[in-house]
C-alpha positions as CSV (number, residue, x, y, z in Angstrom):
1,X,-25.6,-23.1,-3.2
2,X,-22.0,-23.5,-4.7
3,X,-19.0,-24.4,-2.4
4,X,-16.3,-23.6,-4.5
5,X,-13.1,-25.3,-4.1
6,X,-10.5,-24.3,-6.8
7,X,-10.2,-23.4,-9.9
8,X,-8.2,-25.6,-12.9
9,X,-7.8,-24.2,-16.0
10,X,-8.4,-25.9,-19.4
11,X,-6.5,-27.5,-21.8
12,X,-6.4,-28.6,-25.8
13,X,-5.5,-32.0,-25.1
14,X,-4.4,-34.6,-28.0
15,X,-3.1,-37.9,-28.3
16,X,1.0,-38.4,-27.9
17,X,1.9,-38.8,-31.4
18,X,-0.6,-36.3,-32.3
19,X,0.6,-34.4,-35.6
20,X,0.6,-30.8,-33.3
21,X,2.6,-31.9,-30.8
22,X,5.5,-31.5,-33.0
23,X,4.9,-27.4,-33.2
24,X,6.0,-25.0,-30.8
25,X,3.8,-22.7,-32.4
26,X,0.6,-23.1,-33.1
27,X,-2.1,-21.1,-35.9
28,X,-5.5,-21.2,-35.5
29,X,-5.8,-22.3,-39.0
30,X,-3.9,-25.5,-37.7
31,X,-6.4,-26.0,-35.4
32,X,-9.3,-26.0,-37.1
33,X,-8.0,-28.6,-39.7
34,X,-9.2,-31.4,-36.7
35,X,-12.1,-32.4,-35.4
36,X,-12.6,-31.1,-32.1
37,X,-14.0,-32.5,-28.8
38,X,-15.9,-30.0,-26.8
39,X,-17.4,-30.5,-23.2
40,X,-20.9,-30.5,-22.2
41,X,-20.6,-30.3,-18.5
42,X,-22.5,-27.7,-17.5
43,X,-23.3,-24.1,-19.0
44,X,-20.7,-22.8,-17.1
45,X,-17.7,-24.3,-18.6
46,X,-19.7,-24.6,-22.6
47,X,-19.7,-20.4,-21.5
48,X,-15.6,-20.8,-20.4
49,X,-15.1,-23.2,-23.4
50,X,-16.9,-20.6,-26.2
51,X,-14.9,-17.3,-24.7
52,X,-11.3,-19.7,-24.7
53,X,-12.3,-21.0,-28.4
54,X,-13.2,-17.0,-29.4
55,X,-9.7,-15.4,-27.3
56,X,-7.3,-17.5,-29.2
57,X,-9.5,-16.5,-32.7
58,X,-11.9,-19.8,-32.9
59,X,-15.0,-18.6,-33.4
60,X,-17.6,-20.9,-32.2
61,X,-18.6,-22.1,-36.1
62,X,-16.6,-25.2,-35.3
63,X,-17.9,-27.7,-38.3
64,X,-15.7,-30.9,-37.2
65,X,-16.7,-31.3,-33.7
66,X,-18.5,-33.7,-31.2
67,X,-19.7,-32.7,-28.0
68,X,-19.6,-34.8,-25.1
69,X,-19.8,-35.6,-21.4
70,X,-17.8,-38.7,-20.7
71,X,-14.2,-38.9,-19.9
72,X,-13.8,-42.2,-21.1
73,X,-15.6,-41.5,-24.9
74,X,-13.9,-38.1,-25.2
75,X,-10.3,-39.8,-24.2
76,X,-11.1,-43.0,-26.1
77,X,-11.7,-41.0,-29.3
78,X,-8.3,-38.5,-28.7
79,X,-6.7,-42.1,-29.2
80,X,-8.3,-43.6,-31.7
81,X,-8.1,-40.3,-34.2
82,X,-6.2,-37.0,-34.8
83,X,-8.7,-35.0,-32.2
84,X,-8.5,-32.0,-30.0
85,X,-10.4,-32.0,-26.9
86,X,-10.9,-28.4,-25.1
87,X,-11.5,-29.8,-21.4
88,X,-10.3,-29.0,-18.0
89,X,-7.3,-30.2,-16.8
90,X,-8.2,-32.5,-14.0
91,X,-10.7,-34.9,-16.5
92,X,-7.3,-35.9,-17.9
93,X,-4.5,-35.2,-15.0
94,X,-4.0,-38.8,-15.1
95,X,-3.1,-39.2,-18.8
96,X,-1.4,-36.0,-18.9
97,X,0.9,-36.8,-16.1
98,X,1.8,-40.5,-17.6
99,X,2.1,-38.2,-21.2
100,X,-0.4,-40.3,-22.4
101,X,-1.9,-37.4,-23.7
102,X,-0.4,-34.4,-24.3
103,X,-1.6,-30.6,-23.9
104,X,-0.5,-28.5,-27.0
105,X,1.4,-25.9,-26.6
106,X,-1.6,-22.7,-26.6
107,X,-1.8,-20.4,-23.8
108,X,-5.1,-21.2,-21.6
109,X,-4.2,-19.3,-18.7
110,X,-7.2,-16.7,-18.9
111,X,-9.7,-19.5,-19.0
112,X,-10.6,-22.0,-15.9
113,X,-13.0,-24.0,-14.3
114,X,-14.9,-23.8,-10.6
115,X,-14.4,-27.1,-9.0
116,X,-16.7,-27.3,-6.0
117,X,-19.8,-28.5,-4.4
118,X,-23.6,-27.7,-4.6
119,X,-25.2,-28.4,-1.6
120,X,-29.0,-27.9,-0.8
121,X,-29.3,-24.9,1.5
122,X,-32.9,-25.9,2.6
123,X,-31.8,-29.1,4.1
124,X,-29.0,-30.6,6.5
125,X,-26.8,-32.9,5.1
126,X,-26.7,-36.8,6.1
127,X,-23.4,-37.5,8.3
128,X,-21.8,-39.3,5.3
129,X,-21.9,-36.2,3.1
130,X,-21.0,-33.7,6.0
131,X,-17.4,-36.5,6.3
132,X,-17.5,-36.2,2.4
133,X,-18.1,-32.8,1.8
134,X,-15.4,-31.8,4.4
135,X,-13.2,-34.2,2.8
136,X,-13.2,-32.2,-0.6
137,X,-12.4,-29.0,1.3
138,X,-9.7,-30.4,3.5
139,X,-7.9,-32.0,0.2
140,X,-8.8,-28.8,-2.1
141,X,-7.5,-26.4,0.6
142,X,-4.1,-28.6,1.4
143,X,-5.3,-29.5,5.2
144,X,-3.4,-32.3,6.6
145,X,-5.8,-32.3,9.8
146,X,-8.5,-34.7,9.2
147,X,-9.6,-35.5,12.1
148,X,-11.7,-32.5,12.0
149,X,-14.0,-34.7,9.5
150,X,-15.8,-36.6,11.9
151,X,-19.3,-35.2,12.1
């Protein structure tokens, strides 16, 4: 089953000296002049990703694009090349924050992602993951008291 945790929403996230990061305003005829980066997490967020990509008028005909699952390709080609990647915002809170990459300016707030956990209900969890698994709820709900994470 699904523990969910939070939810974050996504972002179209480019490199600092991007070209776009110059507009306040943005056309979706800008956007489709770049290559974008698309994730392939799971089929939940290629669902989230294909309704944000159609609500803002991208249809999902995208020619120019490359789909991917790992972090580090998808952030090493946003600097290496003029790219867009449509992610969530915590695979890139880091870069964000240092404004190593940038999120362009293109209202997401309808769109986000479920963060959680999918545990087996059939079977009990080792000590380790109980810790761990209590962990992830005590950070995602703000809990200061972890002493309540010993199994």
């Amino acid at each position: 089953s699904f523990q969910h945790l939070y939810a974050e929403p996504f972002h179209f996230v480019v490199r600092r000296e991007h070209p776009l990061t110059e507009n306040q305003i943005l056309d979706v005829s800008t956007l489709k002049r770049y290559e974008m980066i698309l994730p392939e997490n799971s089929p939940s967020d290629n669902a989230h990703v294909a309704r944000l990509l159609t609500s803002i008028g991208l249809t999902d005909n995208i020619s120019d694009r490359i789909v991917a699952m790992a972090p580090g390709f998808m952030r090493a080609c946003l600097l290496d090349s003029d790219a867009i990647c449509v992610v969530p915002e915590g695979v890139f809170k880091r870069e964000l924050a240092s404004g190593e990459l940038v999120a362009l300016n293109i209202d997401t707030s309808h769109s986000s992602s479920a963060v959680g956990v999918i545990v087996k209900t059939d079977a009990p969890f080792k000590p380790a993951v109980e810790v761990m698994t209590r962990a992830f709820h005590a950070v995602a709900t703000g809990s200061s008291n972890l002493d309540r994470l010993k199994p």
